[in-house]
C-alpha positions, 0 to 999 in steps of 0.5 A: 221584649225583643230578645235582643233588647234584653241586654242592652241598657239605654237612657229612655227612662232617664232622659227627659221627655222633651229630649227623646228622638223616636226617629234616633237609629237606637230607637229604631232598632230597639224601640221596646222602652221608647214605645213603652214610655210613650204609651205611659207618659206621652200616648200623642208624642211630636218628634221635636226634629221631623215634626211627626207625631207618635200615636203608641195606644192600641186604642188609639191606633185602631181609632186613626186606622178606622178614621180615614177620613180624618186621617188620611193616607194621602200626603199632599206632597208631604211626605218620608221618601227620599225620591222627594228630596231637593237635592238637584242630582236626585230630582234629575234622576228622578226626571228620567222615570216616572212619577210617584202616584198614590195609589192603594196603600197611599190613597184613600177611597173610594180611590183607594177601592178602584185600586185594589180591586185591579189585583184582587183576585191575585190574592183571593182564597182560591188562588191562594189556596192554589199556591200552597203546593208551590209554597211547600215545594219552594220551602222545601227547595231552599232548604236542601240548598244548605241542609247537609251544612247543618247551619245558613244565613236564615234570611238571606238562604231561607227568610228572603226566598220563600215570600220572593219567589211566591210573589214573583211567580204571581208577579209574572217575573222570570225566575233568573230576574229574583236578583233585580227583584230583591235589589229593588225590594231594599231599594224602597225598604232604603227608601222609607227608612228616613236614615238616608243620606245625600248619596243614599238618596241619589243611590235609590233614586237610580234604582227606582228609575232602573226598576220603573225601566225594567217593569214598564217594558214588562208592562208593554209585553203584557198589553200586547200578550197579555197572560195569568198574572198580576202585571196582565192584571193591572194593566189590561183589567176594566172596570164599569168603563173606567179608564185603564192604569197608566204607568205610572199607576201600575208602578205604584201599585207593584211597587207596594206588592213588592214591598208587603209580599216580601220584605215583611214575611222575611223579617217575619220568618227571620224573627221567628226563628230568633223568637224561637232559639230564645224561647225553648219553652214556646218551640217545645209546645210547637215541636211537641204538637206541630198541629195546623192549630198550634202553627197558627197560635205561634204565627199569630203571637210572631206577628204581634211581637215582630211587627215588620211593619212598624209603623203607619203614616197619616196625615191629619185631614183636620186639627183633632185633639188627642190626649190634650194634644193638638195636631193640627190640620195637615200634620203627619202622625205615626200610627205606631203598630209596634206598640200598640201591639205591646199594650198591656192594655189589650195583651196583659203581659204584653212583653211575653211571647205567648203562643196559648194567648186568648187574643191572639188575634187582635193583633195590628200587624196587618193594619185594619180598617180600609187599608188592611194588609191586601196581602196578609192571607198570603204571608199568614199561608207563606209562614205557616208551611214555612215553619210547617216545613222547618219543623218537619225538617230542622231542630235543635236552633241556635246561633252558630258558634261564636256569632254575636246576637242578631241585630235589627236595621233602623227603619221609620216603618219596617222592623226587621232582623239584617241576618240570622247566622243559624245552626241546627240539626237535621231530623232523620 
């Protein structure tokens, strides 16, 4: 269970079934018991309030996430996202960029493949393996910023700046433009939380138009001096005489490398460390033996239990009967990895964080089937010499004197920390 889900005591097992809200804050940022009671008593669930249903069995998950063809990434003008609200401010906000096109994540293929492979070679295994002095050199770096303090604000000084600077460097963003980087990143993080407001609406409408400004000029230079990164990449590649990306397209498409380069390895290098300061007996194994071998047993078992990525939305192609339930064509259905990563079924003792599982890597956390993770070899490389480089550095973790626990942001897809206070010692 989630450290922070220990002490608090809810009304899941007490209210009736017709009655839960998965979509509720509570059950967002504590969602242990609800997807523990789904998976129990209703493993196809319909949120009375959006209509969504709720698939929470690991067998069942990987079933949707190998049936594309079922149950499609393409919503049909259905969709999560505030830039699709009716309110008439947004829409003319809206007016003034471009429109949102499905593209890797939000398309299936063979569409989905000619995507993916305009930036493939970014996140091949030599040009990964190529990043590693920099990931190393990066951790390190934000480390000495607040070492001598003995204590920081882990997401903030450290979590968020590793996988930012990584991916902006491939991006091809300069370095005094990571503010607009990371504004912008939890502006489409706002943007998929489905918490929003009218005015939280019309706030990320103008930030997504001021960030489709900022990268299409960026998109302009790079067709005219076109150079080794991913914004030359999508915007001057060919393919067998196909036509190239439009705008709009490539917007899309950096929009979700943005996302999945950055906010999910943050949350993830943020849980870790609180996974860390709550399981004495886990970091001991690792700081006893901090191998490859045994960072990678706690990277894997971190990624089952964190799941950033909470969730994944398909739309069903046709009606299709699921545990006597009846969703009919069209509907949207949540493919809820967060639970199917705590099925007892598939990770006996499913609660427990365990580095020395046997199956550490079944886990969904990178999704599977056609639209796995394009950047889960980047954020496996980025957490384990970040936490390499932690432990090689930093010890004794623990909250700062008198900080409350850390608490996690209600989020329809992403599952994250908002801050870790963090103390530690220093190894000489």
């Amino acid at each position: 269970m989630q450290p922070t889900e220990h002490a608090h005591e809810t009304n899941v097992d007490r209210c009736p079934l017709h009655e839960l809200r998965p979509l509720q804050p509570e059950f967002l940022t504590r969602p242990a018991l609800l997807n523990r009671r789904l998976r129990d008593e209703a493993p196809v669930f319909q949120d009375p309030e959006s209509g969504i249903y709720f698939i929470s069995r690991y067998d069942d998950v990987v079933a949707m996430l190998k049936d594309h063809a079922t149950f499609s990434s393409v919503m049909n003008g259905k969709s999560t996202r505030a830039i699709d609200s009716k309110d008439p401010e947004v829409r003319a906000i809206m007016a003034d960029g471009y429109p949102n096109v499905p593209t890797m994540l939000t398309q299936d293929p063979p569409l989905q493949r000619r995507y993916r492979k305009f930036v493939d070679s970014a996140f091949s295994p030599a040009n990964l393996k190529s990043l590693e002095p920099f990931m190393e050199q990066t951790s390190h770096a934000l480390i000495d910023a607040f070492i001598t303090r003995g204590e920081c604000e882990f997401r903030s000084e450290f979590a968020a700046g590793l996988p930012l600077r990584v991916i902006a460097s491939q991006i091809g963003t300069p370095v005094e433009d990571l503010p607009k980087l990371f504004e912008w990143t939890n502006t489409f993080i706002a943007n998929l939380s489905m918490q929003l407001n009218v005015e939280g609406a019309r706030a990320v409408a103008r930030s997504v138009v001021e960030y489709q400004h900022y990268f299409v000029e960026r998109l302009e230079e790079r067709r005219c001096k076109p150079t080794d990164d991913i914004l030359s990449k999508v915007v001057n590649a060919r393919f067998d005489g196909e036509l190239p990306l439009n705008n709009a397209e490539c917007l899309s498409m950096l929009n979700q490398i943005l996302v999945a380069g950055n906010e999910t390895t943050a949350s993830t290098l943020t849980e870790g460390m609180w996974l860390l300061i709550n399981h004495p007996d886990q970091y001991e194994l690792i700081r006893r033996n901090p191998s490859p071998e045994m960072i990678s047993r706690f990277v894997e078992e971190l990624l089952r239990v964190s799941s950033s990525s909470a969730h994944g939305f398909r739309r069903a192609t046709q009606e299709v009967i699921m545990h006597g339930v009846v969703i009919p064509e069209n509907a949207i259905c949540f493919a809820r990895f967060a639970s199917a990563n705590q099925d007892d079924d598939q990770f006996p003792d499913a609660m427990k964080f365990d580095i020395m599982r046997d199956n550490l890597n079944d886990h969904l956390a990178f999704g599977k089937g056609v639209h796995h993770c394009l950047g889960a070899a980047l954020s496996r490389r980025e957490l384990r010499i970040g936490f390499r480089v932690i432990l090689q550095r930093l010890e004794n973790f623990r909250l700062q004197p008198g900080a409350a626990n850390p608490k996690f942001a209600p989020n329809a897809l992403l599952h994250g920390l908002t801050a870790l206070p963090l103390a530690f010692d220093v190894i000489n």
